[in-house]
Structure formats: C-alpha cells, structure tokens
VOBA-1610 file (N, C-alpha, C; in pm, whole numbers, padded with zeros to 5 digits, always signed):
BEGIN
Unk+01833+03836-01136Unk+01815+03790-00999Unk+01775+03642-01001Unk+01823+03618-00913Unk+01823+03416-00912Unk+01666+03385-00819Unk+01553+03318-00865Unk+01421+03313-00857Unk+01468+03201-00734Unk+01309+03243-00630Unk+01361+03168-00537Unk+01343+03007-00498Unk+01267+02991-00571Unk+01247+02837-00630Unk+01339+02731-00705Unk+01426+02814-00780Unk+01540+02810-00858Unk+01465+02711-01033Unk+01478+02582-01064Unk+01448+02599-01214Unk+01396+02442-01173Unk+01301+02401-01269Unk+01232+02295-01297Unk+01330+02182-01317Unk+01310+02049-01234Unk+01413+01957-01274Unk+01287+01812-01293Unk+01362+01675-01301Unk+01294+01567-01358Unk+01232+01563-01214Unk+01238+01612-01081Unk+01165+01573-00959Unk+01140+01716-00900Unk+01151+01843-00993Unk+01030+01938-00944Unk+00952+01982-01019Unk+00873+02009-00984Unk+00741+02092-01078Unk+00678+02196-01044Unk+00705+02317-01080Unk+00639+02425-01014Unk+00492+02404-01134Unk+00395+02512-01096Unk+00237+02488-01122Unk+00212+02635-01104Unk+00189+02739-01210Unk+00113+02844-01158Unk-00016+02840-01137Unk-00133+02942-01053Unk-00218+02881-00974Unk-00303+03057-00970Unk-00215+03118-01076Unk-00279+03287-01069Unk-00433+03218-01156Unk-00446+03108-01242Unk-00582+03125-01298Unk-00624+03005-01238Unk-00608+02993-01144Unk-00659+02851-01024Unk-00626+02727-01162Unk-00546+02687-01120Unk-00504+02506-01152Unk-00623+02409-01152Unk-00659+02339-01283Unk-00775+02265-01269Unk-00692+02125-01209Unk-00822+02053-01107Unk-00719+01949-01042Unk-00668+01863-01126Unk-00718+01809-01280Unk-00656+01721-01334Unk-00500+01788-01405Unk-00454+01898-01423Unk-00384+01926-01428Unk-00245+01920-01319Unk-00317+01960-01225Unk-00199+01916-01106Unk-00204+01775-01049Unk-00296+01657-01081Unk-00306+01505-01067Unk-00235+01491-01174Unk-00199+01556-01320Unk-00104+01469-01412Unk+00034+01525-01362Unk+00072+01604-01289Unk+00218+01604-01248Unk+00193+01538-01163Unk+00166+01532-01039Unk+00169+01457-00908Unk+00186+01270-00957Unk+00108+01249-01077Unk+00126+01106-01150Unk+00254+01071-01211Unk+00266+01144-01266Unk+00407+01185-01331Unk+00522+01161-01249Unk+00525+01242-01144Unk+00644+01187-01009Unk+00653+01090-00981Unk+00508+01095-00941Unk+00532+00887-00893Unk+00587+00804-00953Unk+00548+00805-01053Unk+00580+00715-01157Unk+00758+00734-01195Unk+00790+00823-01142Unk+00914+00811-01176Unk+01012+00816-01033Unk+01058+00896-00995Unk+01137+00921-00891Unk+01098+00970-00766Unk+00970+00994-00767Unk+00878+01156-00702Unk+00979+01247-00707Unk+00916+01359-00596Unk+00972+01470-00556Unk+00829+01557-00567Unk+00860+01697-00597Unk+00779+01778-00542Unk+00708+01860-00598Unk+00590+01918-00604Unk+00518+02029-00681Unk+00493+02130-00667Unk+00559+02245-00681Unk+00501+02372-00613Unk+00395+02462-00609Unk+00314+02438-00633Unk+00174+02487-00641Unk+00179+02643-00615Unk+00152+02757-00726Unk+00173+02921-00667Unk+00261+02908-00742Unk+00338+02885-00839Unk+00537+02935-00873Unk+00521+02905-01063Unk+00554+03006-01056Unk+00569+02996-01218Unk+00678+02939-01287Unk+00681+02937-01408Unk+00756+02801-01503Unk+00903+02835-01425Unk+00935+03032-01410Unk+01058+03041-01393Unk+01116+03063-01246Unk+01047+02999-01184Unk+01081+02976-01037Unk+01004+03080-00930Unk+00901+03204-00987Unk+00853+03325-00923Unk+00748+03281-00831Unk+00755+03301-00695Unk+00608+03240-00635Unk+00512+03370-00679Unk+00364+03356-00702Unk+00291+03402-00741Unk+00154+03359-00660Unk+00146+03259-00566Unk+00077+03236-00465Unk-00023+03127-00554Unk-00135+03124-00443Unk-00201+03012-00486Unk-00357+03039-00429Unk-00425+03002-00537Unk-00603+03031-00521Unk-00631+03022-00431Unk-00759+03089-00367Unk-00836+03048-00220Unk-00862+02910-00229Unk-00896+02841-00328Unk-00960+02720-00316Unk-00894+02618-00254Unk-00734+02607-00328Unk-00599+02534-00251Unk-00570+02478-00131Unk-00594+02617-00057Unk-00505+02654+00043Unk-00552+02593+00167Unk-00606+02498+00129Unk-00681+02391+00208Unk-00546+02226+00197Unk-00419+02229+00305Unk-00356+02178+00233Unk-00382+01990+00255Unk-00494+01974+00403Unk-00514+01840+00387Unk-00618+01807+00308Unk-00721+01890+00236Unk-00819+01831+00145Unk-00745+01821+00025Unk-00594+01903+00006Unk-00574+01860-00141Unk-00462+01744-00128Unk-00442+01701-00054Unk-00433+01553-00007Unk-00495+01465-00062Unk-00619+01468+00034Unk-00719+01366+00039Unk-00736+01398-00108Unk-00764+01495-00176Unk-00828+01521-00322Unk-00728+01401-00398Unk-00614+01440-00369Unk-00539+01371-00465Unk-00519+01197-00434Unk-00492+01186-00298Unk-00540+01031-00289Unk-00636+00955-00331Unk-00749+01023-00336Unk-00860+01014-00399Unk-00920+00971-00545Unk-00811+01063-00616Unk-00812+01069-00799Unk-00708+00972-00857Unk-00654+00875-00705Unk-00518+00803-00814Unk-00556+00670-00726Unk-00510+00624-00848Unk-00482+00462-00830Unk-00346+00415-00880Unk-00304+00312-00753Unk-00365+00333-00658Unk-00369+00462-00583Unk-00390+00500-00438Unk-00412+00637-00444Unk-00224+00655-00382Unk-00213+00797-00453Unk-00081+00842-00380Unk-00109+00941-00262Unk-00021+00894-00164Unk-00002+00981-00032Unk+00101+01092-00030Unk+00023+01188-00132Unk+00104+01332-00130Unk+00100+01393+00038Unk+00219+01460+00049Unk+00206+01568+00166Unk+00177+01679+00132Unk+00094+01787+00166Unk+00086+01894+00127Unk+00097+02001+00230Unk+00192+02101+00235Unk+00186+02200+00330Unk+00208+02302+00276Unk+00189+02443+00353Unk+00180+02592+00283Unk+00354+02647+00323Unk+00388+02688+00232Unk+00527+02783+00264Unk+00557+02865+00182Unk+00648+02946+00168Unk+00604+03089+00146Unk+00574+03186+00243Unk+00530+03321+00201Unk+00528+03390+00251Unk+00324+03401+00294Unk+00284+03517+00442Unk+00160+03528+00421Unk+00101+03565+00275Unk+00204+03697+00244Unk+00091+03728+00087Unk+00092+03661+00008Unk+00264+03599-00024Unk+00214+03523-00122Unk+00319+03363-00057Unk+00161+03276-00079Unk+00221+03158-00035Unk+00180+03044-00116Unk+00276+02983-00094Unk+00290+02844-00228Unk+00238+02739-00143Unk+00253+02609-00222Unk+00153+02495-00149Unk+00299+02375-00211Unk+00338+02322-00072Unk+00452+02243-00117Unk+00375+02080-00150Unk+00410+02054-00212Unk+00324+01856-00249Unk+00390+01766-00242Unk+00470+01741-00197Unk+00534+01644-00191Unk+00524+01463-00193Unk+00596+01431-00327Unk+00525+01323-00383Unk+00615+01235-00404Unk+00582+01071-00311Unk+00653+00991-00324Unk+00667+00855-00426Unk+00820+00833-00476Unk+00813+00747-00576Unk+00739+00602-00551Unk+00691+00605-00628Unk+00531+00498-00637Unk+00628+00383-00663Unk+00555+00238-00569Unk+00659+00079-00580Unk+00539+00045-00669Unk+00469+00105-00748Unk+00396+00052-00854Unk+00347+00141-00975Unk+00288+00151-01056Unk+00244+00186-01140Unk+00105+00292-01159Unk+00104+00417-01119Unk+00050+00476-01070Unk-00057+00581-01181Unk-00242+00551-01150Unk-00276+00666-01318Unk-00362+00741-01223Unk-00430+00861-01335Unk-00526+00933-01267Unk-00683+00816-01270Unk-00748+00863-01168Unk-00908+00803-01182Unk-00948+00779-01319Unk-00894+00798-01400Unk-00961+00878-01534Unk-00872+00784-01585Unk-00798+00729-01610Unk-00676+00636-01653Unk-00586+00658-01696Unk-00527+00852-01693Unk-00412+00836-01755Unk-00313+00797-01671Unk-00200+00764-01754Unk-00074+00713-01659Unk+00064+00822-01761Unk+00133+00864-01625Unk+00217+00988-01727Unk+00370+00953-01618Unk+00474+00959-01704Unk+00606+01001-01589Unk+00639+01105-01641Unk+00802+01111-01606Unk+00876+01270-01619Unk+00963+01207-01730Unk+01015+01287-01815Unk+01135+01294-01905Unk+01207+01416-01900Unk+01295+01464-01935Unk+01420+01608-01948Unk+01406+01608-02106Unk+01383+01721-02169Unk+01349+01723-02299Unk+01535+01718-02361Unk+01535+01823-02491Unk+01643+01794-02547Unk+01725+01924-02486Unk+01620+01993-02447Unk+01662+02134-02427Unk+01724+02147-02276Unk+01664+02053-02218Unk+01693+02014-02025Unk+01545+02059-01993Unk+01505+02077-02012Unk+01406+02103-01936Unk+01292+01966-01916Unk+01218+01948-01786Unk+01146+01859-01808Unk+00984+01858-01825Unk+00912+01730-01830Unk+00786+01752-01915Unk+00777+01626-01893Unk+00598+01600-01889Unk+00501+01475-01821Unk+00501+01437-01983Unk+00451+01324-01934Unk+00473+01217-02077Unk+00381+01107-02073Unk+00269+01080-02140Unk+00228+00919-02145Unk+00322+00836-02135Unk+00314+00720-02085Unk+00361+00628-02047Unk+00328+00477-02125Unk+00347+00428-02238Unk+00280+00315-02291Unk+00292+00190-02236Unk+00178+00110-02296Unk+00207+00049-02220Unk+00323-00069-02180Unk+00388-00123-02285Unk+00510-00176-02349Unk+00615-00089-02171Unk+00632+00044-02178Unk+00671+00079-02032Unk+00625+00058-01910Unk+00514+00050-01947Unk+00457-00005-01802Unk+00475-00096-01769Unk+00484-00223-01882Unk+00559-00388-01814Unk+00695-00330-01780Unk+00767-00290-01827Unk+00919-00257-01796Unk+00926-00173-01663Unk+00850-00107-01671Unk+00847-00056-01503Unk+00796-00134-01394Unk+00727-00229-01437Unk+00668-00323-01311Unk+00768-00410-01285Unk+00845-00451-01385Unk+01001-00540-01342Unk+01038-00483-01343Unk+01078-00343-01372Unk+01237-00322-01281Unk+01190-00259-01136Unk+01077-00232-01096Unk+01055-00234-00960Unk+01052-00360-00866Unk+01040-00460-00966Unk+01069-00579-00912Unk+00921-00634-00819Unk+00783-00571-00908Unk+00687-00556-00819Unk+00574-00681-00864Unk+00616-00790-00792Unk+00511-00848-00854Unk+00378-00819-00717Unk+00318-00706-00775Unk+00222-00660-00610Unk+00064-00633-00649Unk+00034-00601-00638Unk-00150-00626-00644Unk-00152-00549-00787Unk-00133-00502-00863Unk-00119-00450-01004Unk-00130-00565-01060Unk-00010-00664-01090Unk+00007-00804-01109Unk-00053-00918-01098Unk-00153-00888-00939Unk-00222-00979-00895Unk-00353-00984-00992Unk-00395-01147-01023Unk-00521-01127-01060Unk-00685-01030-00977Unk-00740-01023-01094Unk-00869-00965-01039Unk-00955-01067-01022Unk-01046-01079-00888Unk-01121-01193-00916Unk-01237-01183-01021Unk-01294-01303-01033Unk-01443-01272-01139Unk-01422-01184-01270Unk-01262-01140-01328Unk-01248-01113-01380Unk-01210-01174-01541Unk-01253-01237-01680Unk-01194-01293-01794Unk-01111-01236-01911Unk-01073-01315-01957Unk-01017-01219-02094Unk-01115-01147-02246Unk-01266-01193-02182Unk-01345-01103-02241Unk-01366-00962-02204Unk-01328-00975-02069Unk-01299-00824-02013Unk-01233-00717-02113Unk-01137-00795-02140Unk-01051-00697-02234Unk-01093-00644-02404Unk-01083-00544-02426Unk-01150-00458-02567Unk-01025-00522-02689Unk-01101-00582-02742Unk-01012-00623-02876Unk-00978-00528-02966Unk-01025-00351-02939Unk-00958-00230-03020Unk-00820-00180-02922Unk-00856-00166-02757Unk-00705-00166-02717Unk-00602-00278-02754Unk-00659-00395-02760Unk-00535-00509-02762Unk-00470-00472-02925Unk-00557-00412-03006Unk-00478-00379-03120Unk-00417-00260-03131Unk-00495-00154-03045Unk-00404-00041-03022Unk-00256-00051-02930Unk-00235-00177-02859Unk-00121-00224-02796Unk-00017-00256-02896Unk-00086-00319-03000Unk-00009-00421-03078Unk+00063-00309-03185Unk-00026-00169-03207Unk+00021-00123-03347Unk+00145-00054-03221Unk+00116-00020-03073Unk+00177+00068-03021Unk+00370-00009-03042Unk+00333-00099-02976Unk+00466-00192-02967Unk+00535-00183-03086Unk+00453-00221-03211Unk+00494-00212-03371Unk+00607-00098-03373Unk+00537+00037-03305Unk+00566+00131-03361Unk+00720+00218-03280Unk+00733+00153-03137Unk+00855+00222-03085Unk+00958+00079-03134Unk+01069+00143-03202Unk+01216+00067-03261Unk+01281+00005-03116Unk+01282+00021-03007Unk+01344-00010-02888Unk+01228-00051-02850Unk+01103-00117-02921Unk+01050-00204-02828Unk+01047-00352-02895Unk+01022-00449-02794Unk+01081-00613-02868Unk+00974-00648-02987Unk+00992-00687-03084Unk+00957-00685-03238Unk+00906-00864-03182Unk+00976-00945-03105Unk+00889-01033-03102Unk+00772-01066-03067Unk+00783-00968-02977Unk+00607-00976-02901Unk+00483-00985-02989Unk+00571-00896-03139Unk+00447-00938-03202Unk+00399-01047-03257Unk+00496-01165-03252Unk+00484-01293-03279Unk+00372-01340-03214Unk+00353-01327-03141Unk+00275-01382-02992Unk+00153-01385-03029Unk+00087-01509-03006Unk-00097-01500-02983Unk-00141-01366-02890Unk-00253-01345-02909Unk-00281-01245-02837Unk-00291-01283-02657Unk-00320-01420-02674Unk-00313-01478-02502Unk-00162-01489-02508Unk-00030-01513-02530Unk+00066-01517-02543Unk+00129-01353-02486Unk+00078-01287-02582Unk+00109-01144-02578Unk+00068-01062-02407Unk-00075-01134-02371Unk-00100-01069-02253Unk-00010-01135-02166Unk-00001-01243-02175Unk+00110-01333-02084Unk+00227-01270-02028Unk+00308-01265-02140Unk+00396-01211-02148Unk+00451-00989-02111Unk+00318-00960-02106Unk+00300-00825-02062Unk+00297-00849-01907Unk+00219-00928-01845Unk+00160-00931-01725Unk+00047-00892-01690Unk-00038-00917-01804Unk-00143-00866-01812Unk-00247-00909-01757Unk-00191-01085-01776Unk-00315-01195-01725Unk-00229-01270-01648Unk-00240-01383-01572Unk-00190-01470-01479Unk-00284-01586-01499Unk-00244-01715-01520Unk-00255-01830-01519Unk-00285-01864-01343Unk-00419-01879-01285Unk-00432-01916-01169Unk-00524-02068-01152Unk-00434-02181-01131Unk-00524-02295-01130Unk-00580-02330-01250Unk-00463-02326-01352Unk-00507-02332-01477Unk-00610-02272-01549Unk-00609-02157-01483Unk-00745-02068-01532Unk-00676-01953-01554Unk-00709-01862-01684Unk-00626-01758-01737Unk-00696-01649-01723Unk-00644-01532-01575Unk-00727-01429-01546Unk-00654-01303-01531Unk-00707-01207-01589Unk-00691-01098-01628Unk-00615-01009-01514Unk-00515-00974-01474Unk-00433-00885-01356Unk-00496-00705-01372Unk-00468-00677-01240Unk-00516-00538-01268Unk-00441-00457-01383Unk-00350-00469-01378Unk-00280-00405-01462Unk-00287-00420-01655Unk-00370-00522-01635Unk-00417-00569-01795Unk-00546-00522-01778Unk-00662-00520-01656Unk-00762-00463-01707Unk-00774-00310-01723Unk-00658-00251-01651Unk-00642-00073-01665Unk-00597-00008-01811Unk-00527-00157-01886Unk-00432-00103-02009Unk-00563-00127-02092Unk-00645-00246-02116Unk-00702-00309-02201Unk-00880-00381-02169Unk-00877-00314-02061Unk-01027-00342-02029Unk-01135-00255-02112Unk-01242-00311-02083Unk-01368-00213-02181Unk-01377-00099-02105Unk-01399-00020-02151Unk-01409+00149-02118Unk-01565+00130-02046
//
C-alpha cells in the first residue's frame, strides 16, 4: 500500500514524534532546509511515509514557530499547522529557503544532500561552503556585514586552523587559499571586511571562528 505521505525527498522530511522529538533534533532539519531549498517537515510520520501522530507537547502549532524562530539565526519563519487526521495528526512546518546562511542557537549549520542510495540526509555544512553559498546567493547582507566593536582577536586561532586543515582536506576545495596569510585567508572567505581601513570581523567570520 502506497503510505500517505509518500517518501522522503531533498525538500521533505518526515520526523517521528511516537518518542516526542527533542527540539534540537527537529531545529537540525528545519536548518537543513533552509539552507538549501526549504520545503517541509512532517512532524508525526515515520521514515516510510506512516503518520503516527505527534506528542501533546507539539501540538501547539504557533509556539513551535516561535520555538523555532527563536533557536535560529538568523531566526527562520517556519509555518506550522496541524493536518491529518483528529486521532492521528501530523504537524506540517513549512520551511522557507533562507537568502542567507542559516545555524541552530547552538551553532550548528547543516543542509540537505540525496545519499548514494536516493535517499536524503542533513549534513554539516563547512565552512569553505558557506563562503560558496553566500555568493551564489549573491548575498552580500548582514552575515557579510561587519560587526561593530568587533577585532580579529575575536577570532580562536584553533578554529582558524581547524578551517585551514578543513579546506586542506576536501580535493574540490581551492588549494590556494592555503597560500594566504591568515588575514588574507579571512579576506578572502568573507570573514572580515576592510571598513575605513580598519579590518573587522563580519558576522559570518565571528559564527565560523569566533571564541566559543
């Protein structure tokens, strides 16, 4: 029998919810969309399309809204409404593709991929992708923008090397970068911005590489 949800694609995500969904679990798909195409989460529905309903706690569908606007930066404006049936009813989320670069409170940042098998699955996002996603959105937007009162002491000299081994290490990522001074290197990420001849740190460099 053909499930009525039908099958997991790179812009749906069903979420079973029989052992209540911890929220960072359903904030790393909802991140995940954004970051890529959006689309939607079904909250209640198992891997193989079965609704199975969704916890008392849920079913609250503008606090898990606000919950989730809340836990992201910047925050995403999920829709959330109930459909389904009374007994058993799912929680639709609907999640739009982010014109920026989107993590949990907590800092992860995840999109979607289609494995080998088709099926799809949330993914860290490095950061080497994250410059590549901020140009090809074509976003030079408050991510980009400097932070004020912010320096390049801000930044942890164990991430800037955990950047450096990261880049090292994917073959499709540019081998020159590692040439680069490390002010060179943030430059060139978009990490920092040159404002008035003063070299200050962008949000998006203090989220990858700031002190914890």
């Amino acid at each position: 029998m053909a499930h009525e949800y039908g099958k997991e694609t790179s812009s749906l995500e069903f979420k079973s919810d029989l052992k209540r969904l911890p929220d960072d679990d359903l904030l790393d798909a909802v991140v995940a969309l954004a970051n890529s195409d959006g689309g939607t989460v079904y909250l209640g529905v198992e891997d193989d399309g079965t609704p199975t309903g969704i916890d008392k706690v849920h079913q609250d569908a503008v606090g898990l809204s606000a919950m989730i606007a809340n836990r992201t930066v910047p925050p995403v404006s999920a829709r959330a409404q109930i459909v389904g049936t009374e007994k058993t009813p799912v929680m639709q989320i609907d999640v739009p593709k982010s014109r920026s670069v989107v993590s949990t409170k907590s800092g992860k940042v995840l999109r979607r991929r289609m494995k080998v098998d088709g099926t799809p699955e949330s993914v860290p996002m490095y950061p080497y992708e994250i410059a590549t996603r901020l140009s090809d959105l074509g976003r030079l937007d408050f991510s980009a923008q400097p932070v004020p009162d912010a320096t390049r002491d801000d930044f942890d000299p164990l991430e800037r090397d955990r950047l450096r081994r990261i880049i090292g290490t994917y073959q499709s990522s540019d081998r020159n970068l590692l040439e680069l001074t490390d002010e060179e290197l943030e430059k060139s990420l978009q990490l920092t911005v040159t404002v008035d001849g003063k070299t200050m740190p962008t949000l998006t460099g203090l989220l990858l590489l700031g002190k914890g």
